[in-house]
VEXROFI-509212 format. One record per residue (C-alpha): residue number from 1; residue in one letter; x, y, z. Coordinates in steps of 0.25 Angstrom, whole numbers, plus 5000, padded with zeros to 4 digits. Layout:
% residues N
 num residuo    X    Y    Z
 NUM       a    X    Y    Z
...
This chain:
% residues 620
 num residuo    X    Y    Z
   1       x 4969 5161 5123
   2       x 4962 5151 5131
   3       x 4950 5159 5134
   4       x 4950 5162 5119
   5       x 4949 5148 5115
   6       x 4938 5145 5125
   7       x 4930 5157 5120
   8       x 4931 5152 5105
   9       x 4926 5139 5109
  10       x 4914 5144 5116
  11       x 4911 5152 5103
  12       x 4913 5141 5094
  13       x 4904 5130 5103
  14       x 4894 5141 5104
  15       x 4894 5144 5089
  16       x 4894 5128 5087
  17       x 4880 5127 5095
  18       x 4874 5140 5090
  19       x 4876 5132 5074
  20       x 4872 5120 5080
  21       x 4858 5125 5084
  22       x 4855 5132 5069
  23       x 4858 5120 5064
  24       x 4850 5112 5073
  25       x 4838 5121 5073
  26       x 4839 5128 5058
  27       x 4847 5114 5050
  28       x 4837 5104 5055
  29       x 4822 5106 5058
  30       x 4817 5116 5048
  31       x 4809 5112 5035
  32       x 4817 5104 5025
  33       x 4813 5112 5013
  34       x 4821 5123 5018
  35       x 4831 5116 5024
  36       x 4845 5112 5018
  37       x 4848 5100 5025
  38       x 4841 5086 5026
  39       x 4844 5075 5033
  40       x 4839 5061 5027
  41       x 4830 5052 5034
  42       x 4828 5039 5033
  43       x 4817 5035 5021
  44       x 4805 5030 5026
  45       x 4797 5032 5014
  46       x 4801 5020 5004
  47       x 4798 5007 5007
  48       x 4809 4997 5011
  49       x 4808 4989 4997
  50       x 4810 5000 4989
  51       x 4824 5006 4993
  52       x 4838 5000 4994
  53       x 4840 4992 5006
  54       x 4854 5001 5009
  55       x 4856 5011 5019
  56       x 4848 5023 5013
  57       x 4855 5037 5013
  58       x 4843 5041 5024
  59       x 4850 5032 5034
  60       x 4863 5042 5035
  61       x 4862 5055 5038
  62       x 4862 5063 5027
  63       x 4861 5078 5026
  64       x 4856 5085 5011
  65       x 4855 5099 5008
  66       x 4842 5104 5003
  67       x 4845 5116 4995
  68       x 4830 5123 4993
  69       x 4829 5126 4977
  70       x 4831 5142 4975
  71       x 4817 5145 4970
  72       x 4804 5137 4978
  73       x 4795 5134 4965
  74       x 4786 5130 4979
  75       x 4785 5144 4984
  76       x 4781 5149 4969
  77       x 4766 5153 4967
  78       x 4760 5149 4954
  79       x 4756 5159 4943
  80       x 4745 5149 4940
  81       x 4740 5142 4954
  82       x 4732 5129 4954
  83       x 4719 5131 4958
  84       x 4719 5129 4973
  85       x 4704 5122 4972
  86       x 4707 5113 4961
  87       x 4719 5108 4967
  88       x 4720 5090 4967
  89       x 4728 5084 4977
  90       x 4732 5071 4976
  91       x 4719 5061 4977
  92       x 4717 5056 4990
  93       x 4714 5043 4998
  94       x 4721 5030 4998
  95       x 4731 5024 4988
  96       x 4725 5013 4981
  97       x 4731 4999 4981
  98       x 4736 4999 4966
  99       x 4739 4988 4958
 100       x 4752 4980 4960
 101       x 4762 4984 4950
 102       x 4774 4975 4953
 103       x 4775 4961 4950
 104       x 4775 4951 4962
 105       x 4787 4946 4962
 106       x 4790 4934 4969
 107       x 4803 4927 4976
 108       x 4803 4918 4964
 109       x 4806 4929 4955
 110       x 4816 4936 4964
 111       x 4824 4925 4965
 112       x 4840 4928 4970
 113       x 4846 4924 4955
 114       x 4835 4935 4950
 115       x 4837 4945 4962
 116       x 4853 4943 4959
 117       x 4852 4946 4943
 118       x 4845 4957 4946
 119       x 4853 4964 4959
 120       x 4866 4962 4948
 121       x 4856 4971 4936
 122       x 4853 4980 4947
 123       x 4867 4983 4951
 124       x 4872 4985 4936
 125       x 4860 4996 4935
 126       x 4864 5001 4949
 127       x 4878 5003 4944
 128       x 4877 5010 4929
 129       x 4867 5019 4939
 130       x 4878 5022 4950
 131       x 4888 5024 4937
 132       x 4878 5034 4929
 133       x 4875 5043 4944
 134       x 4892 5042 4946
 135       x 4894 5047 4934
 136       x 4883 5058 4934
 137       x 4887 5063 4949
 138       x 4902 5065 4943
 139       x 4898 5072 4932
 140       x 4885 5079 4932
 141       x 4882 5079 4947
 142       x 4869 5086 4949
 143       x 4866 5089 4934
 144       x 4855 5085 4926
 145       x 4863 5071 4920
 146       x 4877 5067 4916
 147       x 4883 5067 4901
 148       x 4889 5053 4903
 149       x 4901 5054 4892
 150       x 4907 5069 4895
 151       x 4904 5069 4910
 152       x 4896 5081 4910
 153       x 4882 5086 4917
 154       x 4871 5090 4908
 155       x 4859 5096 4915
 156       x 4845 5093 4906
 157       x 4836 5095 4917
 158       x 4837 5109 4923
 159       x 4850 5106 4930
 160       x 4845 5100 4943
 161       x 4852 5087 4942
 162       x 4843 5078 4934
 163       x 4851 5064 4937
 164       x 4852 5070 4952
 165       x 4838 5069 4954
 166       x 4834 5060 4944
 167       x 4843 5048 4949
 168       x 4838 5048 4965
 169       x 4829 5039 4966
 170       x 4839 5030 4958
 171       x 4848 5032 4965
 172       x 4839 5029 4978
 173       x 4834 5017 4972
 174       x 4847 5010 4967
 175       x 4852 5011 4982
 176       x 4862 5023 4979
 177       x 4861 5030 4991
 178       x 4875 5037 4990
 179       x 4871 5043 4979
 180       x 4856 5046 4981
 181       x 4860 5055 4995
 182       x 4870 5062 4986
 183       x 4863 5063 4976
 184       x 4849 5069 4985
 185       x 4861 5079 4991
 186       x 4863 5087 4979
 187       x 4848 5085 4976
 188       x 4844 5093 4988
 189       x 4852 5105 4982
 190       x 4845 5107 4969
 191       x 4840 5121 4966
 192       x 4827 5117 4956
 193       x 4829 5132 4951
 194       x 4843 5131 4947
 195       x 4842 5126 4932
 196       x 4850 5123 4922
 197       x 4841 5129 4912
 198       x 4827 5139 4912
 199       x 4818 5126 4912
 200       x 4814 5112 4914
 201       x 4805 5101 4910
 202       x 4794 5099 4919
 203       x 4792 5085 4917
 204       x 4807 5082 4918
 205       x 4809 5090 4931
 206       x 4797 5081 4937
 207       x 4800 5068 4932
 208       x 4817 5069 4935
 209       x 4818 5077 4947
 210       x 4805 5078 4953
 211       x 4803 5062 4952
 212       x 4816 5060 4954
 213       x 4815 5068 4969
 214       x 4802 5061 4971
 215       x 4806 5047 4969
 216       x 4819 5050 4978
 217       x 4811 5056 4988
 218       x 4802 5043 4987
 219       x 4813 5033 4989
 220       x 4821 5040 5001
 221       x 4812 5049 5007
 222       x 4825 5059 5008
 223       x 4815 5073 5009
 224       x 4825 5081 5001
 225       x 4822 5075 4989
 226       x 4806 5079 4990
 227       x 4811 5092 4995
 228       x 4817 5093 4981
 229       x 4805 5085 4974
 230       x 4796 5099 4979
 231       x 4805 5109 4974
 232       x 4806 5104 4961
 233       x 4791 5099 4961
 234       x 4788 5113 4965
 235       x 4796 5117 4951
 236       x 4787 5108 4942
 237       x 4774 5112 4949
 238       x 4776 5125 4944
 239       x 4775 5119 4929
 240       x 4761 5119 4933
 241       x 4761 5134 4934
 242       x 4753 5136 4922
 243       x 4740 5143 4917
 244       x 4733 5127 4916
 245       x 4742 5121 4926
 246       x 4747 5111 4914
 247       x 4765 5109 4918
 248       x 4773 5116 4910
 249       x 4787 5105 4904
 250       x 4796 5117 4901
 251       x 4798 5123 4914
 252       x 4805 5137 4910
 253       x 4808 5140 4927
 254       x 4806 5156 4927
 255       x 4793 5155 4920
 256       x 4790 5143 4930
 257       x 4793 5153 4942
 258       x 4785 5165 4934
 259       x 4771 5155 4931
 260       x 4773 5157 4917
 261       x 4776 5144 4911
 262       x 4766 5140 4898
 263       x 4761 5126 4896
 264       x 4764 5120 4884
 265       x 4755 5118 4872
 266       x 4764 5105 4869
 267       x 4769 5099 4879
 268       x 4773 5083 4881
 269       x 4762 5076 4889
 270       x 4774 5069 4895
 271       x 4779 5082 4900
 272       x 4765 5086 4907
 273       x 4760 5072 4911
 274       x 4772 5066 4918
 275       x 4772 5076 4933
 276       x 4762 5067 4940
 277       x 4769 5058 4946
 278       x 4780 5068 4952
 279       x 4769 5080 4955
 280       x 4760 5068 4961
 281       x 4770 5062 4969
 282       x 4776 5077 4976
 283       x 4761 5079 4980
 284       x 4763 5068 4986
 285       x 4776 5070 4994
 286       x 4772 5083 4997
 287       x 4758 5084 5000
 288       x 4759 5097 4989
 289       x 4746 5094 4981
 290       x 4751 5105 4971
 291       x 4759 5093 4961
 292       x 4748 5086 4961
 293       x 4738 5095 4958
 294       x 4748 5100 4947
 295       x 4750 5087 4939
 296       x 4733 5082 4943
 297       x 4730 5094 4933
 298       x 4738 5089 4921
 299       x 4731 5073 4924
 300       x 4718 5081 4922
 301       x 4721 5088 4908
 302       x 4727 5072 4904
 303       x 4714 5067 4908
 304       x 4707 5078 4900
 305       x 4714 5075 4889
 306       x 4717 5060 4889
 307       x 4706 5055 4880
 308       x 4707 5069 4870
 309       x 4719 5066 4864
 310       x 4720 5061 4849
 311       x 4724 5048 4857
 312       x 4714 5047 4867
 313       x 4720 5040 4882
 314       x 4733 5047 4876
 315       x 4740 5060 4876
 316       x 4749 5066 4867
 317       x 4763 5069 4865
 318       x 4761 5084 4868
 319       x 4748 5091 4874
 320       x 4744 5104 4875
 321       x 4747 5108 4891
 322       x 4739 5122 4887
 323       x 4727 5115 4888
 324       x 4728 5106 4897
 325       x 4734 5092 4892
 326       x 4731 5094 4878
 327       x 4732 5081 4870
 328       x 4731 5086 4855
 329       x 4743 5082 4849
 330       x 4746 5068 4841
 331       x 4757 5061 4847
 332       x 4756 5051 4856
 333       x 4766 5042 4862
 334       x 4771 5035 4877
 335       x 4784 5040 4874
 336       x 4792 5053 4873
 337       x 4784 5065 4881
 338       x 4771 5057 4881
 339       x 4776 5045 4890
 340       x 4775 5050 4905
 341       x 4761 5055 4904
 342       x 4758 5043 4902
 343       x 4768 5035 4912
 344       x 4761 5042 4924
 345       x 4747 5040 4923
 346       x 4747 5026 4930
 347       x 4758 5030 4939
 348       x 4751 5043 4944
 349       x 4738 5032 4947
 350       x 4748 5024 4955
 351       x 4756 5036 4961
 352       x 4741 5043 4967
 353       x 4738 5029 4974
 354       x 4727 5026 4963
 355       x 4719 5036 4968
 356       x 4719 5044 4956
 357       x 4712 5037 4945
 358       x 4713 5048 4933
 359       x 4727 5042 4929
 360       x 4723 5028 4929
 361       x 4713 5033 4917
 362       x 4721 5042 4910
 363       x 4733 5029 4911
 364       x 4723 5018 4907
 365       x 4717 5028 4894
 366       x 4732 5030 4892
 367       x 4737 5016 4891
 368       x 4724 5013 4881
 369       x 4728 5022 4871
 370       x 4743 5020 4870
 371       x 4740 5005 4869
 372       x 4729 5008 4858
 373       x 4738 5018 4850
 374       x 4752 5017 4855
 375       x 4757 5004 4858
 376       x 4763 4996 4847
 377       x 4768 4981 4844
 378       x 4782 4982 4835
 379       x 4783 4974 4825
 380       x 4797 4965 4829
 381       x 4802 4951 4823
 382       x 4796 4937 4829
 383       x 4798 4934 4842
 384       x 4801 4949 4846
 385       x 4794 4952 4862
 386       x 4780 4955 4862
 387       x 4783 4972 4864
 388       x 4775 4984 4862
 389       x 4779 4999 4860
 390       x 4772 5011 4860
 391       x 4773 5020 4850
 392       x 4769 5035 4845
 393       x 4755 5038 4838
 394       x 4749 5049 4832
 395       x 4736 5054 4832
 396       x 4727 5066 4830
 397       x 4712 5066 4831
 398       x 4708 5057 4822
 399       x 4716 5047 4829
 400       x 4730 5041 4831
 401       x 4738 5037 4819
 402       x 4748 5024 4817
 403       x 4758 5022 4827
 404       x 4773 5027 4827
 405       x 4779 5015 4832
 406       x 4790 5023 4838
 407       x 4797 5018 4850
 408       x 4803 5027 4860
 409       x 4811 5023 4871
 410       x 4801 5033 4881
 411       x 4791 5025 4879
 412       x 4795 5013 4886
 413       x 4791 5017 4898
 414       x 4776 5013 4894
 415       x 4777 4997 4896
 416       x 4779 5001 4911
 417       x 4769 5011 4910
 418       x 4758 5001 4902
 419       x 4762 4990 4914
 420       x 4762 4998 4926
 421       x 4747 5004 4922
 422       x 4743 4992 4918
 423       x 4747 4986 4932
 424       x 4739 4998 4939
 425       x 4728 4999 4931
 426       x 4726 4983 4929
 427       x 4727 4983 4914
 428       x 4736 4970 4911
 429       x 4736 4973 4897
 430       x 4745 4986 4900
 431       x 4755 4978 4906
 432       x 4758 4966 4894
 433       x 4758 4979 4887
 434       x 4767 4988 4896
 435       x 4777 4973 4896
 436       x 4776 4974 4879
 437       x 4780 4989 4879
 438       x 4793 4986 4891
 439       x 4795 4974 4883
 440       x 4796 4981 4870
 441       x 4806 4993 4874
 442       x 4816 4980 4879
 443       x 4814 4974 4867
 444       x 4818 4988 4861
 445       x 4830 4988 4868
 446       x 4834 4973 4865
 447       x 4832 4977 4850
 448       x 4845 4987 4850
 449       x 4860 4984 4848
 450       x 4862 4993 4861
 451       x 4851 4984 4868
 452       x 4845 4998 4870
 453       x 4832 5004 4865
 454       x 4831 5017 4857
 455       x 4826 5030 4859
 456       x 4815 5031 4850
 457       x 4814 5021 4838
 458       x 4801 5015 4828
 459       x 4797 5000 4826
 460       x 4786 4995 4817
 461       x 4773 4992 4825
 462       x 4765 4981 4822
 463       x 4751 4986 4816
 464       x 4740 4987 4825
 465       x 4729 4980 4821
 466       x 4715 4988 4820
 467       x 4708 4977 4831
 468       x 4721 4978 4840
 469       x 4714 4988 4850
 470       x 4701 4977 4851
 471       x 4710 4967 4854
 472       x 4709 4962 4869
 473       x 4721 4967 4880
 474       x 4734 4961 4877
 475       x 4732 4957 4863
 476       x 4734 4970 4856
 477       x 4747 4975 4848
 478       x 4746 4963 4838
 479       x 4760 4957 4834
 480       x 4764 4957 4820
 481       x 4777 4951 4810
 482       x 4788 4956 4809
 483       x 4788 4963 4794
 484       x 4803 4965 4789
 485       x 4796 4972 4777
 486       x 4791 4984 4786
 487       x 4807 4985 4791
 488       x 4813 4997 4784
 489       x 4828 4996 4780
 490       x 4832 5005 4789
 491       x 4824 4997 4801
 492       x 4832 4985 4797
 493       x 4845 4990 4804
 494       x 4836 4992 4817
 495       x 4833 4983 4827
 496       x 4822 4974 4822
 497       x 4808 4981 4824
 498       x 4813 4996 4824
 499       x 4809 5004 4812
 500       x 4817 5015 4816
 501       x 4826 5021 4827
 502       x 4823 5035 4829
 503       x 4833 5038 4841
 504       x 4844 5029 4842
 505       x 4847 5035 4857
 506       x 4846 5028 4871
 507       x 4844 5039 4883
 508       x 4845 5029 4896
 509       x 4831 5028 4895
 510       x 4823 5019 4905
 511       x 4809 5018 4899
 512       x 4811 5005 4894
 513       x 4818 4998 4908
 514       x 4807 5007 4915
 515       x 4796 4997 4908
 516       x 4802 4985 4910
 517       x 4807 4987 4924
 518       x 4792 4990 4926
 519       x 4786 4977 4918
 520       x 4795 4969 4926
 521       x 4791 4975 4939
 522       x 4777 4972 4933
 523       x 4778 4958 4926
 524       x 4790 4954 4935
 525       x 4795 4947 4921
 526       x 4810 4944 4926
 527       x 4814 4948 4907
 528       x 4812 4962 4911
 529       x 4823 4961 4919
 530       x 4831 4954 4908
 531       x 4826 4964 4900
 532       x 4831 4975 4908
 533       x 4844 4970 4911
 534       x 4847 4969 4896
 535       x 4841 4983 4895
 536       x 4850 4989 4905
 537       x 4863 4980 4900
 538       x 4861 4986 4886
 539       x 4858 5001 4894
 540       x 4871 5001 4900
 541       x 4879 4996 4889
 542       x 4873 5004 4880
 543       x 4875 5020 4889
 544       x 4886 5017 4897
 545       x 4897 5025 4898
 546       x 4911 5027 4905
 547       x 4902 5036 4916
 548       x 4889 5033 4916
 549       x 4877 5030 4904
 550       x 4874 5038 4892
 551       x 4863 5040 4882
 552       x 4867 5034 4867
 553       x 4864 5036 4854
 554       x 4860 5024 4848
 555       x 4855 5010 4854
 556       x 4856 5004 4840
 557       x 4870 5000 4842
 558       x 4877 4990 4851
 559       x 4879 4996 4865
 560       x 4889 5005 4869
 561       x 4891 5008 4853
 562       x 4881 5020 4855
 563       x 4887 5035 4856
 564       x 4881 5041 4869
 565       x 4872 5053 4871
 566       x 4881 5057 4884
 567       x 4870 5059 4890
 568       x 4863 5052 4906
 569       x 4849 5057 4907
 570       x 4847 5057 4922
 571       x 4835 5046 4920
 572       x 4846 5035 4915
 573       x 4848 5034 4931
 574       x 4833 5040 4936
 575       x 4826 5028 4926
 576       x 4834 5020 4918
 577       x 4843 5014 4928
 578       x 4833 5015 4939
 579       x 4824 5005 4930
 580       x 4836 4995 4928
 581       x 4838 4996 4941
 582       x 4823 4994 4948
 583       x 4819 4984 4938
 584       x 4831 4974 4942
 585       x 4829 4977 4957
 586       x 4819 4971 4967
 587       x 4806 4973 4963
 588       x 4801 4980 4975
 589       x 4812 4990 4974
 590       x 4803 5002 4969
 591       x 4790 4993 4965
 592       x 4780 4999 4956
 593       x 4770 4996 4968
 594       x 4779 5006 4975
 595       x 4782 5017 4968
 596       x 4779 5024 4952
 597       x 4790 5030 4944
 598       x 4789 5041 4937
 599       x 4795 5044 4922
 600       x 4808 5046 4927
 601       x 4808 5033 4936
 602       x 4807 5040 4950
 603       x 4799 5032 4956
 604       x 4788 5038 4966
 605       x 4782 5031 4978
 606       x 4768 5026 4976
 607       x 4757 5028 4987
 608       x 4752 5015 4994
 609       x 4737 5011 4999
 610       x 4738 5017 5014
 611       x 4745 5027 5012
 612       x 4742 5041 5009
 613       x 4744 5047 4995
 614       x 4749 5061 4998
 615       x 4763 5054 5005
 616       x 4769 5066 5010
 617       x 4777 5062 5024
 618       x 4780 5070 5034
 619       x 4793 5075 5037
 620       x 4801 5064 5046
C-alpha cells in the first residue's frame, strides 16, 4: 500500500510540473490579441492631475479574460479597397502649441470654503451615479440599459452592453475603481458578432462604444480595453466598404461581411460627419492609418461642398452620401442629426496637434453662417439674462427663409461648441456668444416648474434687423420689448417667453450642463457653478426613482409630479452625470488643455508640442 501511495505522488507532482510549464510558456508570453488572460499594469499614460489620487485597480494584480470576437472584421478583405496610392496618413510633424483653453485659476478663487461646497456637489453627483450603475448591474447586467420602474434590461444598441461600455471612463473618472475593473472584466468577453438584432447604427456604435473604449483606454492605459477598441473599430471600418468610400449609418451585418451595403441618398450629416474623432484617435493608438484614411475622405466631400449648399458655410439636415456629401436639401439646424458634424470640426483641429488646418476653415465658415442665419435673441420680459438660442431655418436656392425659433434640447451643446472654437481660433466674439447660448438653455431650465428644460419647445425671436449683420462683433442680435399682444392664449399658460411646447419630455440629457461646465472652465465665472447646482438639484428631483433615474413625460409640472418613460439611456451616466460631476471638481481634473470630448462625453487624450502625433506605445 505504501509503495502504491509513493507512486501516486510521483505521478501527481509530475503532472503538477508538466501543467506548470504549459502555463508558463503557453499562459504568459504570446500575443495579447490571442490570448485570454491579461494582467493589468500600472497606468503610465495619464498624467498625475487627471486621475483620482486612490489606489488604482493596476496597482493589484488583476487577471481579465480576453474572449477574441467570433468573427475578425480585421481579417476581412474589402469588396471595394482604398486605393493603396491614395492613401492619407495622419499629417506629420510636431504638435503645435494651441491656444490655452482653460481659465487660469487662481488660489483666490480656490479658496477652502469654495473647494469644500464643491467636494459636498461632487459627492451628491458621485452618489445618484453609484445608485444608477447598482441598480443597472442588478437588473440589466451587460445589456444595452436599465428600465428603471420594472427592473428590466432592454437592449437598444445591438445587445453589447451599451451602459457596460459607455459608463467606463465614468466610472474611472469618479474614482470607482471597484466597479471600473468589474466592469472592464465582462468587457473583455464581448463577441461584437453576437447581436441582438441584424443591424446597427454606425454613428452610434463609434460614438458609445468605440469612444467609450477609447477614452477608457485613455485614462487607465489597461490594453484590453484598446484590444476591444480594434475589434469594434474594425467593425465600423467596414461601413466604408462602399463603391465611393462614403459610411454607411444602417449597418445590416451580413451585407457588411458580403461588401454589399448601399449608401444612402438621404442620410443625416450627423450620422456621416461625427467618426472623426474616434477613427482619428485609433490611428493613432494603433499606428493603423486605415481609420484615418477612412474618415479624411468624408472631410474632403464636406469641404467640397461647404459653400454649395443653399446656406453656404453650412450643411444640411440630410445629404446625399451617393455623391459624395451632397448638400441639396433645405433644412438646417445645430440640433437634432445635424449637430455633431458641426461639434467636431475644431476638435478634430485640436485632436491632429494643429497640424491639419482644413477644419479650422470648414469650423470658422461654419460658425459665420450659423451666427448670420441661426442664432436668435427670444423675446423675454424686462430684466430677463442676456441669452441667445439657435433655431432652425429654411432655405432653397434662392435663399434662406425666416427662422423657426424652435428650441431643442440637442442643441445646447453649441454654447460650448461657439466658446471652445472661439478660444482656439482667437474669435472672442464666439465666446460672449457661446456664454449667451449656455446661458439661455439654464435660463430654459429655470423657466419650468420642474426646474427642467423640454425636449423641444418654440419661443418668439426678437426681429433681426436688416443692418444687424453690418453691425461690429458683439453688437448683433439686437434686444426688443416684450410684446403681450404677440402672446397667444395658449402661450399664456406656458412659461413666459415660450410660444409653444412641442415635446414636454426630459431624456437625462446633458447638452445643456455640457455648455456650462465648458463656459465655466473657459470664463471661470463661479454662477455656472450655481447654475449647475440648481440644474442638477432639479435633475435628481425631477427622474429619481426607488432604483435609479428615469426619463419623464412632462417638465411642465412641479417635480416628481411627472409620470416616467421607464427608461435610462446609457448616456444619463457616460455624459450627463459625468458633466455634473467634472464641472464641480478640480479644474485640472480632465482640462480642456488635456483632453477633447467627443459627443458622448468620452474624453480623448490630446497630443502635446514634443511629442509625437502618431502615439502608439510599445508594449510594456
Amino acid at each position: 500500500m505504501a509503495i502504491l501511495t509513493a507512486r501516486r505522488f510521483q505521478r501527481l507532482t509530475l503532472l503538477t510540473v508538466v501543467v506548470l510549464a504549459l502555463y508558463y510558456f503557453f499562459g504568459v508570453e504570446h500575443d495579447p490579441l490571442h490570448s485570454p488572460i491579461y494582467k493589468a499594469k500600472p497606468n503610465t499614460r495619464p498624467p498625475k492631475q487627471t486621475s483620482p489620487t486612490s489606489t488604482t485597480s493596476s496597482e493589484k494584480f488583476q487577471a481579465w479574460k480576453f474572449v477574441p470576437s467570433s468573427y475578425n472584421w480585421g481579417k476581412r478583405a474589402f469588396k471595394h479597397p482604398f486605393d493603396k496610392s491614395e492613401a492619407v496618413e495622419l499629417p506629420k510633424g510636431t504638435p503645435h502649441e494651441l491656444p490655452r483653453i482653460q481659465h487660469e485659476f487662481t488660489e483666490d478663487e480656490l479658496t477652502a470654503s469654495h473647494n469644500k461646497t464643491q467636494s459636498s456637489r461632487r459627492n451628491a453627483v458621485r452618489e445618484a451615479a453609484k445608485k444608477s450603475w447598482g441598480a443597472y448591474r442588478k437588473y440589466a447586467w451587460g445589456k444595452d440599459e436599465l428600465m428603471p420602474e420594472q427592473l428590466k434590461a432592454a437592449d437598444t444598441f445591438a445587445g453589447w452592453g451599451a451602459t457596460l461600455v459607455d459608463s467606463l471612463d465614468t466610472l474611472w473618472i469618479m474614482d470607482l475603481k471597484p466597479e471600473f475593473d468589474e466592469a472592464v472584466r465582462l468587457v473583455g468577453t464581448i463577441d461584437w458578432d453576437r447581436t441582438t438584432g441584424s443591424r446597427c447604427s454606425l454613428f452610434e456604435t463609434t460614438i458609445r462604444y468605440l469612444g467609450g473604449l477609447l477614452s477608457a483606454y485613455d485614462l487607465s492605459g489597461e490594453k484590453i480595453l484598446l484590444d476591444k477598441a480594434i475589434e469594434i473599430g474594425d467593425m465600423m471600418y467596414a461601413g466604408f466598404d462602399t463603391e465611393n468610400h462614403m459610411p454607411v449609418n444602417s449597418f445590416e451585418f451580413g451585407q457588411a461581411k458580403a461588401g454589399t451595403l448601399r449608401v444612402s441618398a438621404s442620410e443625416s450629416s450627423a450620422a456621416a460627419g461625427t467618426l472623426s474623432l474616434e477613427f482619428t484617435r485609433l490611428s493613432q493608438l494603433t499606428g493603423d492609418m486605415k481609420y484615418y484614411n477612412a474618415i479624411d475622405g468624408v472631410t474632403r466631400e464636406m469641404e467640397k461642398s461647404q459653400d454649395k449648399s443653399n446656406i453656404p458655410g453650412m450643411w444640411p439636415v440630410f445629404v446625399n452620401l451617393q455623391v459624395g456629401f451632397g448638400a441639396s436639401g433645405t433644412s438646417f439646424t445645430l440640433g437634432a442629426s445635424a449637430d455633431s458634424a458641426y461639434e467636431y470640426l475644431s476638435k478634430m483641429y485640436a485632436l491632429l496637434g494643429g497640424l491639419e488646418p482644413t477644419y479650422k476653415k470648414l469650423h470658422t465658415k461654419a460658425m459665420a453662417a450659423a451666427k448670420k442665419y441661426l442664432l436668435f435673441r427670444p423675446m423675454l420680459p424686462e430684466k430677463s439674462p442676456d441669452v441667445l438660442f439657435s433655431g432652425t431655418v429654411y432655405a432653397t436656392k434662392d435663399g434662406p427663409k425666416d427662422i423657426q425659433p424652435q428650441v431643442q434640447h440637442l442643441a445646447c451643446f453649441a454654447g460650448g461648441m461657439f466658446a471652445l472654437g472661439g478660444k482656439l481660433f482667437g474669435e472672442e466674439d464666439d465666446v460672449r456668444v457661446g456664454e449667451q447660448l449656455a446661458r439661455g438653455c439654464a435660463w430654459a431650465y429655470e423657466a419650468f416648474p420642474s426646474g427642467v428644460m423640454p425636449e423641444v419647445s418654440d419661443l418668439y425671436a426678437c426681429p433681426k434687423e436688416k443692418d444687424d449683420d453690418e453691425k461690429e462683433e458683439g453688437e448683433a442680435f439686437a434686444h426688443c420689448k416684450w410684446d403681450e399682444v404677440l402672446v397667444s392664449e395658449r402661450a399664456k399658460k406656458l412659461p413666459k417667453g415660450f410660444a409653444s411646447i412641442t415635446d414636454s419630455s426630459y431624456l437625462l440629457r446633458p447638452e445643456a450642463i455640457e455648455s456650462v461646465f465648458i463656459l465655466y472652465r473657459i470664463t471661470g465665472k463661479k454662477d455656472l457653478l450655481d447654475i449647475a447646482w440648481n440644474m442638477f438639484s432639479a435633475v435628481k428631483k425631477a427622474t429619481e426613482t426607488k432604483h435609479a433615474h428615469s426619463s419623464i413625460m412632462d417638465v411642465n409640472v412641479e417635480a416628481g409630479a411627472s409620470r416616467t418613460k421607464d427608461s435610462m439611456e446609457s448616456f444619463w451616466i457616460a455624459e450627463t452625470l459625468k458633466y455634473f460631476y467634472l464641472i464641480f471638481s478640480e479644474p485640472d481634473l480632465i482640462s480642456l488643455d488635456d483632453y477633447v470630448f467627443n459627443t458622448e462625453a468620452h474624453p480623448l487624450r490630446l497630443p502635446k508640442p514634443g511629442s509625437k502625433l502618431l502615439q502608439k506605445q510599445d508594449d510594456e
